[in-house]
Structure formats: C-alpha cells, structure tokens
C-alpha positions, 0 to 999 in steps of 0.5 A: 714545881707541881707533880702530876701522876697520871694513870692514878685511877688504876691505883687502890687508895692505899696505892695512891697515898704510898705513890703520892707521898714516895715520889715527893721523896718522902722515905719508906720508914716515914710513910710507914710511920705517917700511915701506919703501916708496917715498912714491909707494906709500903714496899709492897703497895709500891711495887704493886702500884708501879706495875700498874704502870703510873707515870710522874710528870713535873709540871715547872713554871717559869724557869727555874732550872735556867735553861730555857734561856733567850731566843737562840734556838738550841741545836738538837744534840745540845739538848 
C-alpha cells in the first residue's frame, strides 16, 4: 500500500515533512523528536497544512483487503 498526497505544492517544507510523517501514523512526540521541533510546533504546522486543504490517497495493489472478490457484480447498497 502506497499514499499519495496531493496538493502538496501548496504545503511549506517543514509542512510537507510534518504531513508525510502524521498521515503514515507516526505520533506527534515522535515527529518532534525526529525533526527537532517542539510538539507545539508539529501540532502547528499540522493544522496549518490541513487548512491548505491536501488530500491522502491510498493507492492498493491487488487486493489486500479481499473485497474485490470474483465477477459478481455487487449491488449498489452493498458497497
């Protein structure tokens, strides 16, 4: 499983490391610690990058979560 974020341009530096490592899950204390910056700074650059309005995309290959199943189509309140 990949992650694509897109709109990423509109994002500073510092933005796009705090956004790249927060939406792979790693924790606000450690991105801190990671980039040396205070945790009141992460939390900042955060909230600042998602008002800039990015979007996650995850991008899986093949079909890990087993619901793409055979050829039956699927009815459209099923999905």
């Amino acid at each position: 499983m990949q992650i694509e974020i897109r709109g990423m341009e509109k994002l500073s530096f510092r933005e796009r490391q705090v956004v790249a490592l927060k939406e792979t899950g790693v924790s606000s204390e450690a991105i801190a610690k990671r980039l040396g910056l205070a945790p009141a700074t992460v939390a900042t650059l955060y909230n600042r990058a998602k008002t800039k309005g990015y979007q996650v995309v995850l991008i899986i290959a093949g079909d890990p979560l087993g619901v793409m199943g055979g050829d039956e189509e699927m009815e459209e309140d099923e999905l």
